[in-house]
Structure formats: structure tokens, C-alpha cells
C-alpha positions as protocol buffer text, in pm:
chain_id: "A"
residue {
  index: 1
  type: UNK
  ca { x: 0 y: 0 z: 0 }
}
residue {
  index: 2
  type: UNK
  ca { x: 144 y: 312 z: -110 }
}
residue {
  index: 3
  type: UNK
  ca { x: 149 y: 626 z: 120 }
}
residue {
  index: 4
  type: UNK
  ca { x: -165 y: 771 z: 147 }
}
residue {
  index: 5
  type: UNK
  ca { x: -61 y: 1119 z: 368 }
}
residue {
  index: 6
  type: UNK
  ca { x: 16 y: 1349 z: 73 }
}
residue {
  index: 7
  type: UNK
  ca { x: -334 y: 1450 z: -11 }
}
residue {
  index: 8
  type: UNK
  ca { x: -357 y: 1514 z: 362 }
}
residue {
  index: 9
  type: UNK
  ca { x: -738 y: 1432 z: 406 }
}
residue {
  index: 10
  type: UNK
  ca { x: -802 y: 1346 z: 732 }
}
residue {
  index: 11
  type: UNK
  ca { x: -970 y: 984 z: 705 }
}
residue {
  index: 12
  type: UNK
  ca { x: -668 y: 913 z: 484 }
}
residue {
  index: 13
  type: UNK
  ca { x: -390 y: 1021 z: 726 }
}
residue {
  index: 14
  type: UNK
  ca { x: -551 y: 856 z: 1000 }
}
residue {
  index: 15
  type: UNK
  ca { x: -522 y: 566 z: 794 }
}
residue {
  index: 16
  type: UNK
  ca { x: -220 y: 544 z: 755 }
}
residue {
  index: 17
  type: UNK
  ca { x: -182 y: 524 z: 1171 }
}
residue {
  index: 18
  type: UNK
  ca { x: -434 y: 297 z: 1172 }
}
residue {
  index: 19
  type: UNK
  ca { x: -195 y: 45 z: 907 }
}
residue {
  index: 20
  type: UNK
  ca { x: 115 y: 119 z: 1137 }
}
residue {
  index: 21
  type: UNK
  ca { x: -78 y: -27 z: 1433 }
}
residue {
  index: 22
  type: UNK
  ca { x: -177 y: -336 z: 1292 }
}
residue {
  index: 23
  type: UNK
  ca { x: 118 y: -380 z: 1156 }
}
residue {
  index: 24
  type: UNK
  ca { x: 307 y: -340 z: 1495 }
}
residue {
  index: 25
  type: UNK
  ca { x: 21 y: -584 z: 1641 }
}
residue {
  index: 26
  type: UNK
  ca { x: 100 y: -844 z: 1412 }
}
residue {
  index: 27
  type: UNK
  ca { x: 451 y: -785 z: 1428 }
}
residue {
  index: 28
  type: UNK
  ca { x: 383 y: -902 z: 1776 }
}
residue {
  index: 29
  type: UNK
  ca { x: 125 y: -1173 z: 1784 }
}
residue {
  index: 30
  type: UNK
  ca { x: 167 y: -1292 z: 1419 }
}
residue {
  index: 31
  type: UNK
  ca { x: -125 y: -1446 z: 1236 }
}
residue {
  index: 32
  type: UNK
  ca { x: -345 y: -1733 z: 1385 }
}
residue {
  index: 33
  type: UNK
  ca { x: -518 y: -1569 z: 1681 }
}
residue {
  index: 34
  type: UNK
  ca { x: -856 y: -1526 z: 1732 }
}
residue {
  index: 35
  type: UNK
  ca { x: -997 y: -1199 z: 1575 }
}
residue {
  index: 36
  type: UNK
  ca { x: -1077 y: -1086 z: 1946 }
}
residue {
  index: 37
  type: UNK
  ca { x: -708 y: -1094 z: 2018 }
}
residue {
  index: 38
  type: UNK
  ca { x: -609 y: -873 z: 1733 }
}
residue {
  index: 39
  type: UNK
  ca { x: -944 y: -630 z: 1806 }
}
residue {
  index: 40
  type: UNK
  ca { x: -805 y: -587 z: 2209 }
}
residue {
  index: 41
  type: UNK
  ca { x: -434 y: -545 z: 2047 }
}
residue {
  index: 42
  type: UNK
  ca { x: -518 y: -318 z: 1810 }
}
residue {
  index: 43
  type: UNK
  ca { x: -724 y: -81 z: 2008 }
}
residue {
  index: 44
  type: UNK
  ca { x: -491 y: -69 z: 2244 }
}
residue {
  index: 45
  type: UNK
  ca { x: -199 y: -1 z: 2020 }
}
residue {
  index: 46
  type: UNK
  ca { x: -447 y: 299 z: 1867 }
}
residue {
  index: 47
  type: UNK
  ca { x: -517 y: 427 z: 2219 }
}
residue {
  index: 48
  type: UNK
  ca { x: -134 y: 423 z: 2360 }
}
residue {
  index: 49
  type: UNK
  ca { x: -103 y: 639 z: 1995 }
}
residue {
  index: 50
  type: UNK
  ca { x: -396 y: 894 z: 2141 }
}
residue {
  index: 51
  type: UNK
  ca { x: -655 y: 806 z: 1897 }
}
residue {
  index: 52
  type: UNK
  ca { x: -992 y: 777 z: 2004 }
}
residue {
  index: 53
  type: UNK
  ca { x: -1131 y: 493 z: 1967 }
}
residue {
  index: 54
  type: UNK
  ca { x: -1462 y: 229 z: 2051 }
}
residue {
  index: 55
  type: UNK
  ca { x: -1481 y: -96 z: 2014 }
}
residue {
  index: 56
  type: UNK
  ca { x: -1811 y: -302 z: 1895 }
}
residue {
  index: 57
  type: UNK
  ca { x: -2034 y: 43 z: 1854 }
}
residue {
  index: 58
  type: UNK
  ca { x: -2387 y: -39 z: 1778 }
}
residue {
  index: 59
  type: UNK
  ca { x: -2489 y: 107 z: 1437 }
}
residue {
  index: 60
  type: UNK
  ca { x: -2906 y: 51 z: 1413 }
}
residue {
  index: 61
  type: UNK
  ca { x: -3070 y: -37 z: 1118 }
}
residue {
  index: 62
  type: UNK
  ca { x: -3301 y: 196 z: 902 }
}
residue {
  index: 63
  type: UNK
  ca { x: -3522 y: 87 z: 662 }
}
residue {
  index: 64
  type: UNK
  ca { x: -3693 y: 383 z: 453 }
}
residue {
  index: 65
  type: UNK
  ca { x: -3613 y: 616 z: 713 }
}
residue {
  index: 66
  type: UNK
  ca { x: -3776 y: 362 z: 1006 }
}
residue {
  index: 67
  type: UNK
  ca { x: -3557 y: 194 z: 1264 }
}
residue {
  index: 68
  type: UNK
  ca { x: -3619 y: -184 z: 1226 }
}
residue {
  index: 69
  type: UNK
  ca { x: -3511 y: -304 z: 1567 }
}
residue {
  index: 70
  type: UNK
  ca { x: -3204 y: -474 z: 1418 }
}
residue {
  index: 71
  type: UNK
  ca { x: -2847 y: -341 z: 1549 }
}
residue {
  index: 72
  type: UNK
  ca { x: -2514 y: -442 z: 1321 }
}
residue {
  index: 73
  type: UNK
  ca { x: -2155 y: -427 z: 1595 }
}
residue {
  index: 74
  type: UNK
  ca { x: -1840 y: -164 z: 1383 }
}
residue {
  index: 75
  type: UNK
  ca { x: -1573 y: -406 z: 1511 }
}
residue {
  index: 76
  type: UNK
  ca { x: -1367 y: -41 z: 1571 }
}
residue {
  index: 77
  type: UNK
  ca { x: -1445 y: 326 z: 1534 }
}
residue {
  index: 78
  type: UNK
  ca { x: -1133 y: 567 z: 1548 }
}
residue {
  index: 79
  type: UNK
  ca { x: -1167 y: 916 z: 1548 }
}
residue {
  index: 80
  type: UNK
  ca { x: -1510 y: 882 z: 1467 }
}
residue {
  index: 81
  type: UNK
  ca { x: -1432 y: 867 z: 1099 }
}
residue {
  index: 82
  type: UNK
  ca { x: -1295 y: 537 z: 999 }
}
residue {
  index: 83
  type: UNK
  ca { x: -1433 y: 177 z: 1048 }
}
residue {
  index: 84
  type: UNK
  ca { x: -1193 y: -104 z: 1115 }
}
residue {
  index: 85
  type: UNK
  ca { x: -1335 y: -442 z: 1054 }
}
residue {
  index: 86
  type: UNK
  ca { x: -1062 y: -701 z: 1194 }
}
residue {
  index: 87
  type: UNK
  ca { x: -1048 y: -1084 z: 1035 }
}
residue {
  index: 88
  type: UNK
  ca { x: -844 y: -1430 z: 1099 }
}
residue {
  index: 89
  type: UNK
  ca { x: -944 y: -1588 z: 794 }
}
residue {
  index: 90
  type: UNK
  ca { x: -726 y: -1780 z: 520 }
}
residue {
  index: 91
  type: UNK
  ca { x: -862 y: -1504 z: 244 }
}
residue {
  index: 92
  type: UNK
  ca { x: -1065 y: -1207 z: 257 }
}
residue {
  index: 93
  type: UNK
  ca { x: -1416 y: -1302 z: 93 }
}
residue {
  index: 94
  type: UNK
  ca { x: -1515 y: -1044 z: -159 }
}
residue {
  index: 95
  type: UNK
  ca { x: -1869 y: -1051 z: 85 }
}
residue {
  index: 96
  type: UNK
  ca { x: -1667 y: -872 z: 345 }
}
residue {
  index: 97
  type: UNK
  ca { x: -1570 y: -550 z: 140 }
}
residue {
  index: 98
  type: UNK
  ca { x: -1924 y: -549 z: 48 }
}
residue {
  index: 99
  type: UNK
  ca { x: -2041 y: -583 z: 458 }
}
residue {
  index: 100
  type: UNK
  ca { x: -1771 y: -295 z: 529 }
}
residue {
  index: 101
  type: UNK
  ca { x: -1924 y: -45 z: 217 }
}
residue {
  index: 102
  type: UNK
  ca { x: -2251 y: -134 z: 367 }
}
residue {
  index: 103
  type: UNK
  ca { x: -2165 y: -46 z: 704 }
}
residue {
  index: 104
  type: UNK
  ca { x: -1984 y: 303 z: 607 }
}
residue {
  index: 105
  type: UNK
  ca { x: -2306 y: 388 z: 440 }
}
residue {
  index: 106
  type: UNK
  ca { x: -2521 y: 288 z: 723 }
}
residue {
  index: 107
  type: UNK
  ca { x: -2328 y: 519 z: 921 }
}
residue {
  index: 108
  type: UNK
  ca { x: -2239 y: 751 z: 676 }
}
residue {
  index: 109
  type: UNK
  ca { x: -1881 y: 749 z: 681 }
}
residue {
  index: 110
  type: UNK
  ca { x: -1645 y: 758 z: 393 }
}
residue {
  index: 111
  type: UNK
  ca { x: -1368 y: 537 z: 479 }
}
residue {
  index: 112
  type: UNK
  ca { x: -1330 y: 148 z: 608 }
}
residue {
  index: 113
  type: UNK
  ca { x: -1041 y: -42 z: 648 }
}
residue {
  index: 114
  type: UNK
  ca { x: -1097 y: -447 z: 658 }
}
residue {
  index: 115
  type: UNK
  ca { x: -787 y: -576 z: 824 }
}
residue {
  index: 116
  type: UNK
  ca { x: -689 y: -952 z: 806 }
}
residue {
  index: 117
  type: UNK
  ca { x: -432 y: -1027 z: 1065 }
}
residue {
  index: 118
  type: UNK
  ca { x: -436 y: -1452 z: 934 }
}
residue {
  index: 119
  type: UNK
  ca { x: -94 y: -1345 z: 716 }
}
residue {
  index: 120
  type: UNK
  ca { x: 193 y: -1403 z: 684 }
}
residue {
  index: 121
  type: UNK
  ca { x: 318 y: -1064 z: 611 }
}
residue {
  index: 122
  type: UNK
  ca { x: 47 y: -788 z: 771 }
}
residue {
  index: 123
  type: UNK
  ca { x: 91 y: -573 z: 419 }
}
residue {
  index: 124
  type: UNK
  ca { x: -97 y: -850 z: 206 }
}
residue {
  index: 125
  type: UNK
  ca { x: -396 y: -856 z: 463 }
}
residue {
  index: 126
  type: UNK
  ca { x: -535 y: -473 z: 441 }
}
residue {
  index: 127
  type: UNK
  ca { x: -811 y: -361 z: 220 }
}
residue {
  index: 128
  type: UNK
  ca { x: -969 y: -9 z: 209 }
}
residue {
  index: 129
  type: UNK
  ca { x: -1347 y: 32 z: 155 }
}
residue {
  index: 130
  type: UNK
  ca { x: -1432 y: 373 z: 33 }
}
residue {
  index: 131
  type: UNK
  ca { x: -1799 y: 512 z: 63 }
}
residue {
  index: 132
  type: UNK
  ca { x: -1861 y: 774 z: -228 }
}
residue {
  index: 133
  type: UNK
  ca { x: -2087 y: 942 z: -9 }
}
């Protein structure tokens, strides 16, 4: 992934700190965990970096404008601008870039970041999900 800081938007340059994190998680714990472990890691590693952020946030679901009782869980919210969606799976599915789009419109944000710590090197297990708004 090539550096995304020069156009200096915000959700971009955040991240970019968000990458650096997971990558110093997984220099750490290396791939195989539980997706839990690399949530709690990587949160933490965020929140030592002073970056605010919440873990399983409820996003509710709207149908035509009406609440429909159902709630979907952001895995992480940082800043209150990008999603992180964390996986320990042998490949990202093309079904979870379309969950993560889904979600960032749901909650009208523009950026998502699906993050698959179950690599070998962290570099080959990031994805960005941009909402067009």
C-alpha cells in the first residue's frame, strides 16, 4: 500500500496510523489468533497512539427512514471517521468489502479499512473500503 498522507485528508492520514498499528500488532502476535485478540491489540496499540477509539459500537438499522429493531456491531471506530473491521481468515471473501461499504453507508462514513491479521506478512492482509458518499 502506497502512502496515502500526501493529499492530507483526514480519514486518509488517520489511515495510515491505523496500518502502522496493525502492523506493529501483528509484528507481535503474528497471524493465527482469534480476531478478538487482534481487536483488544489493536485498540490498544491505537489508544497508547492517542486516537480515540470504541470498540463493537452499535450502528441501528433503518429501513426507509424507520428503525427496524435490528443493530449491526463496527468491530472499531477511530476518530469517529474510519471503520476497522478485523479478520483471521485464510482469504478475505469479496462478501466482506461489500459488509464494510454497507456499514460506512449505514453510518455515513467515507472510509473502512478491513484488516486480516491470518498473514503471513500484515501488508498483504489490508483492504480499504471507500464510501462515495
Amino acid at each position: 500500500m502506497g502512502s496515502l498522507e500526501g493529499n492530507g485528508k483526514p480519514e486518509n492520514v488517520l489511515a495510515e496510523r491505523i496500518i502502522g498499528a496493525a502492523i506493529e500488532v501483528h509484528r507481535h502476535l503474528g497471524p493465527g489468533l482469534l480476531e478478538s485478540v487482534y481487536q483488544e491489540c489493536l485498540a490498544r496499540e491505537l489508544l497508547r497512539g492517542a486516537l480515540d477509539v470504541r470498540r463493537e459500537v452499535a450502528l441501528p438499522v433503518r429501513y426507509k427512514g424507520e428503525a427496524i429493531g435490528q443493530v449491526l456491531r463496527l468491530d472499531l471506530l477511530v476518530n469517529e471517521l474510519v471503520i476497522v473491521e478485523v479478520k483471521s481468515v485464510s482469504e478475505l471473501l469479496p462478501m466482506f468489502a461489500l459488509q464494510l461499504h454497507t456499514y460506512l453507508k449505514l453510518a455515513d462514513k467515507k472510509l473502512g479499512l478491513l484488516l486480516n491479521f491470518n498473514v503471513p506478512v500484515m501488508k498483504d492482509g489490508i483492504k480499504r473500503v471507500v464510501n462515495r458518499l
